[in-house]
N, CA, C and O atoms as CSV, one atom per row, in Angstrom:
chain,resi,resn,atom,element,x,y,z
A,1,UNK,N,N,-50.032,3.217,-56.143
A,1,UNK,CA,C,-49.979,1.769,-56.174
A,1,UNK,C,C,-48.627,1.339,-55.620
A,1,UNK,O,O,-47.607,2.012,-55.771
A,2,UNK,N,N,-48.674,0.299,-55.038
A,2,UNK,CA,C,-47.343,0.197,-54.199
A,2,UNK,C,C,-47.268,-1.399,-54.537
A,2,UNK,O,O,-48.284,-2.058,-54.316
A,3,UNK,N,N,-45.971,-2.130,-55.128
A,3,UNK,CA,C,-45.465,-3.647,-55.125
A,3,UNK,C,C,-44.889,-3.751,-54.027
A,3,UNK,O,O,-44.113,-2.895,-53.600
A,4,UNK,N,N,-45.249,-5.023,-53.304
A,4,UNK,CA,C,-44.074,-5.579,-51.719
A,4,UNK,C,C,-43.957,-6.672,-52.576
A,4,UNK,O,O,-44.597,-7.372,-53.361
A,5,UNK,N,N,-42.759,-6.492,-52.034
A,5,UNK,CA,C,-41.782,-7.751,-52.040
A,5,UNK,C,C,-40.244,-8.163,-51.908
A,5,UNK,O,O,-39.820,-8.047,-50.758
A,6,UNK,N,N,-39.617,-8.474,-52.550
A,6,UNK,CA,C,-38.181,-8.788,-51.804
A,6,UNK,C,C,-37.186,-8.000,-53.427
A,6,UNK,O,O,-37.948,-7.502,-54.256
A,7,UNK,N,N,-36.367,-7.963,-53.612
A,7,UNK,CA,C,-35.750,-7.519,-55.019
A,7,UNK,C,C,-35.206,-8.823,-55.732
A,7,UNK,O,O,-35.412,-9.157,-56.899
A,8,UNK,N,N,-34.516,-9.441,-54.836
A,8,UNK,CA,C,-33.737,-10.453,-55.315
A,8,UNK,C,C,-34.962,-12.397,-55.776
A,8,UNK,O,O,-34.629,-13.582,-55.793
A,9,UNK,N,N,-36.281,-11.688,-56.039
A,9,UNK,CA,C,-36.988,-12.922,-55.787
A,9,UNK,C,C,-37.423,-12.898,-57.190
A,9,UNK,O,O,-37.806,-11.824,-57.654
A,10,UNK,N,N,-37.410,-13.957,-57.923
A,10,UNK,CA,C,-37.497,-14.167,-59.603
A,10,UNK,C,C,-38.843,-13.635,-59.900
A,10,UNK,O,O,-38.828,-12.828,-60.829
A,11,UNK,N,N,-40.297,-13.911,-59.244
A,11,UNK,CA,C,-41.460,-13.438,-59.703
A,11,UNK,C,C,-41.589,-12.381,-59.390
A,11,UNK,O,O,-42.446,-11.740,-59.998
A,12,UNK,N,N,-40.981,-11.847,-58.542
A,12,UNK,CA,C,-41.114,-10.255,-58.054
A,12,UNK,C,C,-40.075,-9.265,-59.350
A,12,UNK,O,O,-40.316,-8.067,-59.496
A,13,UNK,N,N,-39.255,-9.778,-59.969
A,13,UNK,CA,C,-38.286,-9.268,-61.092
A,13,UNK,C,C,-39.217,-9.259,-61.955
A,13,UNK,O,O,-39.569,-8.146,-62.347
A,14,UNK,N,N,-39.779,-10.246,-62.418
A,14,UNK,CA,C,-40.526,-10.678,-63.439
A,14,UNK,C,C,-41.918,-9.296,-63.679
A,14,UNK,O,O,-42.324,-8.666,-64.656
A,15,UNK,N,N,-42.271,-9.328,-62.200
A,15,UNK,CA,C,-44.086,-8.547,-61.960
A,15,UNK,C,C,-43.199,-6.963,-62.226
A,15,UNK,O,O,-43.593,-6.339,-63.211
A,16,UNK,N,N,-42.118,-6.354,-61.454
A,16,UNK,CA,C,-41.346,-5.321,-61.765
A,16,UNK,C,C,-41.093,-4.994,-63.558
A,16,UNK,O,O,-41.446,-3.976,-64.153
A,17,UNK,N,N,-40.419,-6.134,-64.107
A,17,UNK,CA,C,-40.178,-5.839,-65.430
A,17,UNK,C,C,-41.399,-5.636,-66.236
A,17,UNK,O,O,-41.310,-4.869,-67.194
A,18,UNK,N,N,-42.487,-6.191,-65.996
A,18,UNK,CA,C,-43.473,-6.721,-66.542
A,18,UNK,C,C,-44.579,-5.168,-66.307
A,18,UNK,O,O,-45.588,-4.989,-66.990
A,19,UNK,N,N,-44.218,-4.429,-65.480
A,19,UNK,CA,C,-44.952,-3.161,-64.935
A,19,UNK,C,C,-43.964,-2.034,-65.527
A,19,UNK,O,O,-44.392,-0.881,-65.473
A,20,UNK,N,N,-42.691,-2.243,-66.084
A,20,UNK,CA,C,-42.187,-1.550,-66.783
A,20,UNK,C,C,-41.963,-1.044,-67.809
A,20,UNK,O,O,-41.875,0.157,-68.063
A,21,UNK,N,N,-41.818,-2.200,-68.682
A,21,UNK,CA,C,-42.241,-2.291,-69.832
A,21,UNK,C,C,-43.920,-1.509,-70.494
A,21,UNK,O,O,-44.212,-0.968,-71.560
A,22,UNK,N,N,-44.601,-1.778,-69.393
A,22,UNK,CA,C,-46.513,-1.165,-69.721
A,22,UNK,C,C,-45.956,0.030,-69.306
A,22,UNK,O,O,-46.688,0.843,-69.871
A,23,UNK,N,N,-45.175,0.636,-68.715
A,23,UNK,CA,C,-45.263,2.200,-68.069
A,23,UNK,C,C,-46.307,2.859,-67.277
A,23,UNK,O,O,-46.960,3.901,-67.331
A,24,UNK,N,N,-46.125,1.113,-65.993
A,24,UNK,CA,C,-47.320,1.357,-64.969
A,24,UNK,C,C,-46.336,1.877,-63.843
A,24,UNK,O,O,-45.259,1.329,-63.608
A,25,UNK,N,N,-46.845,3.063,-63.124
A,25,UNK,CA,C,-45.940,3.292,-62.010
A,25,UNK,C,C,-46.387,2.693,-61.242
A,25,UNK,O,O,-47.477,2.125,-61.306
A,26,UNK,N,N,-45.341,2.701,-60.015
A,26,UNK,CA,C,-45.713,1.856,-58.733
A,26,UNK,C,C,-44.620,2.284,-57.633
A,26,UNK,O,O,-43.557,2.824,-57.939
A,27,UNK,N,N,-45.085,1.919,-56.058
A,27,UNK,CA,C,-44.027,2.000,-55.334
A,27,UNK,C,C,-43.510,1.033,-55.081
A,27,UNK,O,O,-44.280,0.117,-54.792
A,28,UNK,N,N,-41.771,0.665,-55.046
A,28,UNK,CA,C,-42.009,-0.946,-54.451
A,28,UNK,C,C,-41.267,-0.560,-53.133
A,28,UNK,O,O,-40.370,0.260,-52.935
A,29,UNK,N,N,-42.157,-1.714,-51.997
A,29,UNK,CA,C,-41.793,-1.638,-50.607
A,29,UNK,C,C,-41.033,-2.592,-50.459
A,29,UNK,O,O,-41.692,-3.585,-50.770
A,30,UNK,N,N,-39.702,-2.987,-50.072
A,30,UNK,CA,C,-38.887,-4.087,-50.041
A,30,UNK,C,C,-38.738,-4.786,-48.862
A,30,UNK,O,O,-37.920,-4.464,-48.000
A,31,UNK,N,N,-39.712,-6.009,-48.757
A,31,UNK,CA,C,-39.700,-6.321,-47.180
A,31,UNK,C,C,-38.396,-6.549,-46.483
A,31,UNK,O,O,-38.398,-7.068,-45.367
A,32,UNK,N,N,-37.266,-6.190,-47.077
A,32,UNK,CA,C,-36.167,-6.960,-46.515
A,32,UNK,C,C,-35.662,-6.159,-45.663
A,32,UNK,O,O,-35.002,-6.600,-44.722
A,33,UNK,N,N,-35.949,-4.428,-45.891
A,33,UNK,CA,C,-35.437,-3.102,-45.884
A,33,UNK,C,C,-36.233,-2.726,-44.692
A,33,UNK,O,O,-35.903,-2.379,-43.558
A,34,UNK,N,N,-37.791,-2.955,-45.487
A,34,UNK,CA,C,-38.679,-2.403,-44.599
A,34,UNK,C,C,-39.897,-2.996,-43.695
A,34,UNK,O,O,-40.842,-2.527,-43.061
A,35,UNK,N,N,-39.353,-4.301,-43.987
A,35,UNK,CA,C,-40.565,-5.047,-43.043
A,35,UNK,C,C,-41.389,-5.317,-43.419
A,35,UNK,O,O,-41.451,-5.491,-44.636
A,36,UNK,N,N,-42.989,-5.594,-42.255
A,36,UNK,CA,C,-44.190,-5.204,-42.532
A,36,UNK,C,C,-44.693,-4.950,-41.365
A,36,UNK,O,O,-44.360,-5.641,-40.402
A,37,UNK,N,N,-45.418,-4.107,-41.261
A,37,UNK,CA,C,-46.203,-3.237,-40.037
A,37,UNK,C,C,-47.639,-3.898,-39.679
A,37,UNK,O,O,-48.610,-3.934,-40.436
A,38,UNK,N,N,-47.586,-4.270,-38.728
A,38,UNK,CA,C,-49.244,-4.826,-38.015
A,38,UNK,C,C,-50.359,-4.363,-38.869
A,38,UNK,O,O,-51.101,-5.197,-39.388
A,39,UNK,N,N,-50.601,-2.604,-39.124
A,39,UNK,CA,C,-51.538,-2.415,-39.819
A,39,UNK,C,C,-51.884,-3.392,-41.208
A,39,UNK,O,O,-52.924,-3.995,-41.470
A,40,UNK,N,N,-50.838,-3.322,-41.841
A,40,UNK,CA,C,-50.616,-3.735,-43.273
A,40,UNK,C,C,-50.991,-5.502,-43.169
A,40,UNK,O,O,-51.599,-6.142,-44.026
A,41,UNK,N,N,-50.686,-5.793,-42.455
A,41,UNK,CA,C,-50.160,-7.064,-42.133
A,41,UNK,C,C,-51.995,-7.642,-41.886
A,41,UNK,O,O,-52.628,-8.549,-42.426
A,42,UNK,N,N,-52.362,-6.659,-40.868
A,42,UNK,CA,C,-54.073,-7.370,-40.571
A,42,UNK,C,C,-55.319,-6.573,-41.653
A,42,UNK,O,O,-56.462,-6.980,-41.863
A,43,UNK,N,N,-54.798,-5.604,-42.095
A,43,UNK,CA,C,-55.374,-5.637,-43.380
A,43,UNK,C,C,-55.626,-6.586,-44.793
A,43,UNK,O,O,-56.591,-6.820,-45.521
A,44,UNK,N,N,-53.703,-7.126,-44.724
A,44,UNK,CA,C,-54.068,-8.370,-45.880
A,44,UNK,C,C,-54.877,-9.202,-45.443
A,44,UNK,O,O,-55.719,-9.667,-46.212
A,45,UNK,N,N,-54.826,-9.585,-44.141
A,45,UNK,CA,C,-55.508,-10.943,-43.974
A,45,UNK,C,C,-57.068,-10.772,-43.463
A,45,UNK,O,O,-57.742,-11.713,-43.042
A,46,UNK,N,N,-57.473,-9.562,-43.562
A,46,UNK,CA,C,-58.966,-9.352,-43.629
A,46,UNK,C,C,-59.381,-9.370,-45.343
A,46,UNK,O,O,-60.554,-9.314,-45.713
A,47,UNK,N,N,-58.578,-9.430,-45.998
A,47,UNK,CA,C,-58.655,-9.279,-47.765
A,47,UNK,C,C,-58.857,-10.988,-47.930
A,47,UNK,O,O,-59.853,-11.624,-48.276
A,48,UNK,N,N,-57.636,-11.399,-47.575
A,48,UNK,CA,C,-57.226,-12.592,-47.892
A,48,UNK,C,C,-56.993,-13.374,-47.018
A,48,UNK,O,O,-56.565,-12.917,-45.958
A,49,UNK,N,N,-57.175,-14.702,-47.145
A,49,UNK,CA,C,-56.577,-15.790,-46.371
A,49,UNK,C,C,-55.573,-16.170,-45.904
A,49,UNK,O,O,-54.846,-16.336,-46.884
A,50,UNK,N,N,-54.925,-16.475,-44.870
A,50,UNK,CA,C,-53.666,-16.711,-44.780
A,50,UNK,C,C,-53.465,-17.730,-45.609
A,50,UNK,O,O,-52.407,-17.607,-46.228
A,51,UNK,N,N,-53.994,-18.567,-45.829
A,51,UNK,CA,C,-53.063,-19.488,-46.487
A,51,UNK,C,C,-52.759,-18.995,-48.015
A,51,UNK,O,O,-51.826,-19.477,-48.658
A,52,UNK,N,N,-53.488,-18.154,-48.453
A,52,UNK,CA,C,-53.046,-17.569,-49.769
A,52,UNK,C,C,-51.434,-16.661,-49.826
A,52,UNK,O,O,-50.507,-16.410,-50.595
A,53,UNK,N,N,-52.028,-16.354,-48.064
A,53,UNK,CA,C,-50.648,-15.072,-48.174
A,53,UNK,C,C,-49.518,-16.025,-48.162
A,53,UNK,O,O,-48.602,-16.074,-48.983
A,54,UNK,N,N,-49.727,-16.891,-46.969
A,54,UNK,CA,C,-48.329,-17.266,-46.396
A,54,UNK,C,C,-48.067,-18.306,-47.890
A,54,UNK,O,O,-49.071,-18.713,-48.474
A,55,UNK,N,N,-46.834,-18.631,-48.359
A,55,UNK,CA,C,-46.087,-19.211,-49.697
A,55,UNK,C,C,-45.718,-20.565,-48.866
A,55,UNK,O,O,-44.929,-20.358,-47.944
A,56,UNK,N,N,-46.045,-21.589,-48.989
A,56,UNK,CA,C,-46.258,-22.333,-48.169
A,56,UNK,C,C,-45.064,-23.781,-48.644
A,56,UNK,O,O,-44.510,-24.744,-48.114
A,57,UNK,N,N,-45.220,-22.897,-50.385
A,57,UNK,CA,C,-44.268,-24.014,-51.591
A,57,UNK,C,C,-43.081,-23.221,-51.484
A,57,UNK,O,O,-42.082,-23.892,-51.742
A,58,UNK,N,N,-42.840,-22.033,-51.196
A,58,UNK,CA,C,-41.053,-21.394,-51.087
A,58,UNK,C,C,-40.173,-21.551,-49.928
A,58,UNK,O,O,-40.608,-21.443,-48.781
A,59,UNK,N,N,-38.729,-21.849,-50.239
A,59,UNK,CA,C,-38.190,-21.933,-49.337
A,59,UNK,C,C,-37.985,-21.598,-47.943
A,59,UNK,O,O,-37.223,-22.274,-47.252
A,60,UNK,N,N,-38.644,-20.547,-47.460
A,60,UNK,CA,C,-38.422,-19.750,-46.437
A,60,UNK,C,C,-39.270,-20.919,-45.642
A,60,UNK,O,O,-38.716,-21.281,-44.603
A,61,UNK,N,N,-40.303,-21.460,-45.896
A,61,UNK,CA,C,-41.650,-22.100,-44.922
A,61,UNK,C,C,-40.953,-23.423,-45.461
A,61,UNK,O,O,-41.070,-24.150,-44.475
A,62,UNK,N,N,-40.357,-24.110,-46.342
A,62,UNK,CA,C,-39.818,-25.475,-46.185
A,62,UNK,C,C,-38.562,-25.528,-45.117
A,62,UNK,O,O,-38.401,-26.561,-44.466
A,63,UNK,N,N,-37.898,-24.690,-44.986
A,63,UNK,CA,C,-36.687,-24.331,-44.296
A,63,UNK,C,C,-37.431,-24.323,-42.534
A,63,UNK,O,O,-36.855,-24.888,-41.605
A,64,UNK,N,N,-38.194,-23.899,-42.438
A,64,UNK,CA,C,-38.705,-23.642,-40.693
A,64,UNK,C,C,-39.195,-25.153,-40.552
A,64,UNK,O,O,-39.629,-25.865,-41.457
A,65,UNK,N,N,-39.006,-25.517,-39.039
A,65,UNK,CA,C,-38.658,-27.102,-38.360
A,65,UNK,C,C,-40.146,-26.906,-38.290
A,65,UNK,O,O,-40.567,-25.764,-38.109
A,66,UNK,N,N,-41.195,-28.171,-38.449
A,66,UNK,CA,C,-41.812,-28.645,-37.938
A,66,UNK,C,C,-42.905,-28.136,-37.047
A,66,UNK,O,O,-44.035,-27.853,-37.444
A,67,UNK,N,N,-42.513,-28.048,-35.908
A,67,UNK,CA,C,-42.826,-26.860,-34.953
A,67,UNK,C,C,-43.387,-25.777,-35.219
A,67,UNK,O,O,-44.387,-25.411,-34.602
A,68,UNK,N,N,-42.864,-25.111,-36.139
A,68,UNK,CA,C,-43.141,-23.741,-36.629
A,68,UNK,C,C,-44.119,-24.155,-37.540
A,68,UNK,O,O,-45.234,-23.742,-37.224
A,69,UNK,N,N,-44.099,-24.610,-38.232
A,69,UNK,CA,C,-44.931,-24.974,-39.677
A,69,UNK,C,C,-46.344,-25.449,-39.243
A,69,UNK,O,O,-47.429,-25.226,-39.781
A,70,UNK,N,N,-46.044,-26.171,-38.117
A,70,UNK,CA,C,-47.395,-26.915,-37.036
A,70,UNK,C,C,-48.593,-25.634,-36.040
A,70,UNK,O,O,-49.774,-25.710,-35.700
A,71,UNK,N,N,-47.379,-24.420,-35.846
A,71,UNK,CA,C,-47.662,-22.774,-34.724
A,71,UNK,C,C,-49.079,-22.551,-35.762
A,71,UNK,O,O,-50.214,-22.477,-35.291
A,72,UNK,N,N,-48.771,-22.458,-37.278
A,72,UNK,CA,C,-49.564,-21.598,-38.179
A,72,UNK,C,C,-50.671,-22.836,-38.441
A,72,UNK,O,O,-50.625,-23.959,-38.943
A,73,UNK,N,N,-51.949,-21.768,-37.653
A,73,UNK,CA,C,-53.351,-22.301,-37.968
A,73,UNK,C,C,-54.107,-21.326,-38.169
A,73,UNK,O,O,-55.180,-21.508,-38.744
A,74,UNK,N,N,-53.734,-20.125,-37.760
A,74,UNK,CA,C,-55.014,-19.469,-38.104
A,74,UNK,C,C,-54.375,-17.700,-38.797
A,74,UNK,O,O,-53.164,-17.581,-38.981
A,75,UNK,N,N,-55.068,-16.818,-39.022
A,75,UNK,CA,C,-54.648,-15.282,-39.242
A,75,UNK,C,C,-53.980,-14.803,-38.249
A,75,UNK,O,O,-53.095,-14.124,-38.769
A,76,UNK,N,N,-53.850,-14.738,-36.806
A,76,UNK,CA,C,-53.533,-14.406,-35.956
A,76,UNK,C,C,-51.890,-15.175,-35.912
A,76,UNK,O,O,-51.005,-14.322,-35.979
A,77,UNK,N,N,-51.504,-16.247,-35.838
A,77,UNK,CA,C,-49.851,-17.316,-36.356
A,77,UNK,C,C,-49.443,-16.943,-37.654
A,77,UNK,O,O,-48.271,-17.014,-38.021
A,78,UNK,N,N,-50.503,-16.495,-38.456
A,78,UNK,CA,C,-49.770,-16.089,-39.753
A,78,UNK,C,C,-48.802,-15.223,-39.627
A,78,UNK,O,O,-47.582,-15.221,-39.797
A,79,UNK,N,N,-50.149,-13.993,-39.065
A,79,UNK,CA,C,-49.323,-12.330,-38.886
A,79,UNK,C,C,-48.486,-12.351,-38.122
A,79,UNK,O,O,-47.983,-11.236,-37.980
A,80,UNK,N,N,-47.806,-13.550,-37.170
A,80,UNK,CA,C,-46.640,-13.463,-36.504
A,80,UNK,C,C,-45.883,-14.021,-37.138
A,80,UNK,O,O,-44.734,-13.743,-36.793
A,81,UNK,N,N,-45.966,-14.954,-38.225
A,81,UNK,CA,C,-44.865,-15.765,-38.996
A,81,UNK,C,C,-44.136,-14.690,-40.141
A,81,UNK,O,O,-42.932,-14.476,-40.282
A,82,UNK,N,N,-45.320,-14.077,-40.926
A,82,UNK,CA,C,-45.431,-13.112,-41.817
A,82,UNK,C,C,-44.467,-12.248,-41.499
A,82,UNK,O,O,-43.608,-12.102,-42.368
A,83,UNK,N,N,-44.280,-11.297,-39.990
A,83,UNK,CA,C,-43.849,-10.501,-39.590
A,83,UNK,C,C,-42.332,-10.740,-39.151
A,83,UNK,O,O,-41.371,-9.971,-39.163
A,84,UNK,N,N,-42.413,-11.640,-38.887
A,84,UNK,CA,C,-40.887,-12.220,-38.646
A,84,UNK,C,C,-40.351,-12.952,-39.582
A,84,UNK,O,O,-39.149,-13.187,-39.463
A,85,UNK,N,N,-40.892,-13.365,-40.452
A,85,UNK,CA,C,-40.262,-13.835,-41.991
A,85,UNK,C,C,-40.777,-13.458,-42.914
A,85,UNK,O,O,-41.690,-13.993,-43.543
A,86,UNK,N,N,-40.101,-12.213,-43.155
A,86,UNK,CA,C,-41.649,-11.982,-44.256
A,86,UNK,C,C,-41.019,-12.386,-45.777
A,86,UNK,O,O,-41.435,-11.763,-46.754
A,87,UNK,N,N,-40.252,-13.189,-45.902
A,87,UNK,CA,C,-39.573,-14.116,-47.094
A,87,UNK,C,C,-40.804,-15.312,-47.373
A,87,UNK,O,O,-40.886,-16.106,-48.310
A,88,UNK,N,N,-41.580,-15.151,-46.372
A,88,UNK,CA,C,-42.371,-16.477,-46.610
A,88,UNK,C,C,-43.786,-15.577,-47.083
A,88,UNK,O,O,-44.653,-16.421,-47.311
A,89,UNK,N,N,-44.121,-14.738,-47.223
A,89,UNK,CA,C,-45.137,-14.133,-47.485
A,89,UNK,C,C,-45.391,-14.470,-49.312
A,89,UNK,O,O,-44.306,-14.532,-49.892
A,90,UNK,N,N,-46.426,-14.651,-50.098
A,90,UNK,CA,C,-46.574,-14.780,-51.371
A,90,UNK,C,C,-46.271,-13.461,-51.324
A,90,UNK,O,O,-46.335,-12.610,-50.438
A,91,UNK,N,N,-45.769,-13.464,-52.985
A,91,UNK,CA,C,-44.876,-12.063,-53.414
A,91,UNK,C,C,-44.927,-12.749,-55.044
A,91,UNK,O,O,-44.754,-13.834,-55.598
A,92,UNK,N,N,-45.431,-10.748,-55.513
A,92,UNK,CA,C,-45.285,-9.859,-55.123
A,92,UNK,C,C,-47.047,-9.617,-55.182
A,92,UNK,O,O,-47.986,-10.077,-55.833
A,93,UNK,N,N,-46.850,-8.619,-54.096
A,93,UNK,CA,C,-48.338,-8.083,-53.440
A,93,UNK,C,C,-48.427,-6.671,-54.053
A,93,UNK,O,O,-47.702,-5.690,-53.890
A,94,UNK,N,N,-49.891,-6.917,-55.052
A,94,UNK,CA,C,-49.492,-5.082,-55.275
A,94,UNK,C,C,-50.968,-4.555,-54.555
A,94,UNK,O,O,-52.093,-5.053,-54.513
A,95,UNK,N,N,-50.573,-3.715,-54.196
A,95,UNK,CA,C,-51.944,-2.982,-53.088
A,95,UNK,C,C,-52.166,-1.158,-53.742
A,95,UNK,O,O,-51.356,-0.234,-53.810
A,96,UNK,N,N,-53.667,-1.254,-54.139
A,96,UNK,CA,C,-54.172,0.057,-54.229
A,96,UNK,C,C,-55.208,0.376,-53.947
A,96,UNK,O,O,-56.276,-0.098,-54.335
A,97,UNK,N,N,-54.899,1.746,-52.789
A,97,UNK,CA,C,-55.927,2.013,-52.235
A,97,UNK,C,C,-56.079,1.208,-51.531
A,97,UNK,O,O,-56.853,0.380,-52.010
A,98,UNK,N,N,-55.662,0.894,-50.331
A,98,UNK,CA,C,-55.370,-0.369,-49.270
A,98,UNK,C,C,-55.874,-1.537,-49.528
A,98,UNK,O,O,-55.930,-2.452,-48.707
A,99,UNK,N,N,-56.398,-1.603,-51.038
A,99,UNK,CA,C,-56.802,-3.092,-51.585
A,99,UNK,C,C,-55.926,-3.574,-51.846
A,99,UNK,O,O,-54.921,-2.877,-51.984
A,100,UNK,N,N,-55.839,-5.074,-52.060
A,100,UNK,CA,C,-54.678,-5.720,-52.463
A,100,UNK,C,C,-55.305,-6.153,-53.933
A,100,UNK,O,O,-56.470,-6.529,-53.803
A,101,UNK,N,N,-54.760,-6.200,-55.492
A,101,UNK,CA,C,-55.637,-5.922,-56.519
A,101,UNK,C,C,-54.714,-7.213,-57.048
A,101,UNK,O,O,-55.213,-7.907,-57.934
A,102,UNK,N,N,-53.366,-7.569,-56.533
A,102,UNK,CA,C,-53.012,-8.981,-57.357
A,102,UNK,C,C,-51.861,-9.523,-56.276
A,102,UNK,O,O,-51.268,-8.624,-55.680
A,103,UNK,N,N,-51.602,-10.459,-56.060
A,103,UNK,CA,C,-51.230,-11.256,-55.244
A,103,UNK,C,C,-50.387,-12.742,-56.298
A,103,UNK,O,O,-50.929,-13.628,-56.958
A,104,UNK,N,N,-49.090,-12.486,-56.073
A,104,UNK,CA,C,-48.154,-13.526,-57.065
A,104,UNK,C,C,-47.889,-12.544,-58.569
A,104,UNK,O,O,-48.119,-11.362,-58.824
A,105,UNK,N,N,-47.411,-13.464,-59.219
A,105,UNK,CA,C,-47.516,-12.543,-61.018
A,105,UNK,C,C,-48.060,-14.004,-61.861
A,105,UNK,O,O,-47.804,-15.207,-61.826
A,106,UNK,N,N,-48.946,-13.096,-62.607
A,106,UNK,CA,C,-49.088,-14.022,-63.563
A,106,UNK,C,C,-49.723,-13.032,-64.881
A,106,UNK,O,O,-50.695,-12.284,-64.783
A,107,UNK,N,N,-48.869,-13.262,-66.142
A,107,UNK,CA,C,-48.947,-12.035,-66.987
A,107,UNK,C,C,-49.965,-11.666,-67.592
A,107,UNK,O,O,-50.281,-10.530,-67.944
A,108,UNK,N,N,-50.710,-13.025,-67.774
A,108,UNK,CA,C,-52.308,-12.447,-68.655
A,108,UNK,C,C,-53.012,-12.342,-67.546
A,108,UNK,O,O,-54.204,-12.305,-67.851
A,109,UNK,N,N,-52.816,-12.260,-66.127
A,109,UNK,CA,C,-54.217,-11.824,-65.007
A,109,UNK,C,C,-53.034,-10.245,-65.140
A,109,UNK,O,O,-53.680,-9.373,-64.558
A,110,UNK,N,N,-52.132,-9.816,-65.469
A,110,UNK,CA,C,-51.640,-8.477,-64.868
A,110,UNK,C,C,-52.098,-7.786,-66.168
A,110,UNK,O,O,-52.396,-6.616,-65.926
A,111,UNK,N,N,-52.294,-8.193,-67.781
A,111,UNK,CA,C,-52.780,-7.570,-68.747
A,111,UNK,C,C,-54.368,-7.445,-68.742
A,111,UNK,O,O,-54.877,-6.794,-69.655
A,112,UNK,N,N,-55.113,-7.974,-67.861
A,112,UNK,CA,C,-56.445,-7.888,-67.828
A,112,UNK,C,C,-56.350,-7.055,-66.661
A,112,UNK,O,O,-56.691,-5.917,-66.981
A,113,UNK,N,N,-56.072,-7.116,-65.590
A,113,UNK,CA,C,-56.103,-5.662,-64.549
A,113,UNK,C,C,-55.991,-4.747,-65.168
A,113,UNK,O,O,-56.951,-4.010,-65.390
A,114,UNK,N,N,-54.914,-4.544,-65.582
A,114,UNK,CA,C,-54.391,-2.953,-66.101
A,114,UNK,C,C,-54.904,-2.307,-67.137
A,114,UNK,O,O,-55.130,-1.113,-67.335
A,115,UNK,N,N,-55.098,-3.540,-67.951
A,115,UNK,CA,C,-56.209,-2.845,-69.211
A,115,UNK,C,C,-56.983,-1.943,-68.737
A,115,UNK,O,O,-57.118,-0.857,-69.300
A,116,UNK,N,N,-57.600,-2.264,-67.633
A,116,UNK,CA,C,-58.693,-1.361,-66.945
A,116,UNK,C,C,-58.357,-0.128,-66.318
A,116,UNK,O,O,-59.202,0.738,-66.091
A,117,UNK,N,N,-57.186,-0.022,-66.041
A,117,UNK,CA,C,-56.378,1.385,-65.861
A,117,UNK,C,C,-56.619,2.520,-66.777
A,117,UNK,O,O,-56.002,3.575,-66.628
C-alpha cells in the first residue's frame, strides 16, 4: 500500500498519524521528491475524475492566474497540471494494488476501510 502526498501538508500528517497509530503499513511517495509519472498519473484518472483529483479549494490552484485555471477542462489538462504541480493534486492518495482505495482523509471512512483489512 503506498500514501502520495507532500510531508509538510496538514491532512496528509493527519492520514500518516492516523495509519500509525492502527499499525497499518504503508509506503509514502512524496510528490515533492518524487513527482508523478504518466503511468500513475493516467491510471488515477481512469479511477477517478479529474475534478476529484485536481484540489481545486488549495492553494496551489488559487495561486495559478486565470489562464491556467481556464487550460483545465478535461483528464488530458489535468495530467499536465497534476504533473507539473503536483501540490495541487487532492492528497493524500492511498493506492493498493494500482487501485486508489481513499482519496483525502477522513477518519471514520479510514476506520471502515481498514476494518476490512
Amino acid at each position: 500500500m503506498k500514501l502520495y502526498g507532500i510531508p509538510n501538508c496538514n491532512t496528509v500528517k493527519k492520514a500518516r498519524d492516523w495509519l500509525q497509530q492502527h499499525a497499518i503499513a504503508y509506503e509514502f511517495h512524496d510528490f515533492k521528491k518524487l513527482g508523478l509519472d504518466n503511468a500513475t498519473a493516467q491510471s488515477w484518472l481512469q479511477q477517478q475524475p479529474w475534478e476529484k483529483l485536481v484540489n481545486r479549494s488549495g492553494m496551489t490552484w488559487r495561486n495559478l492566474n486565470e489562464a491556467e485555471k481556464n487550460a483545465v477542462v478535461d483528464a488530458t489538462s489535468a495530467q499536465a497540471l497534476m504533473q507539473e504541480k503536483t501540490s495541487v493534486i487532492k492528497r493524500p492518495i492511498i493506492v493498493k494494488n494500482d487501485k486508489i482505495i481513499a482519496l483525502g482523509f477522513n477518519e471514520a471512512d479510514y476506520a471502515q476501510l481498514f476494518a476490512k483489512e
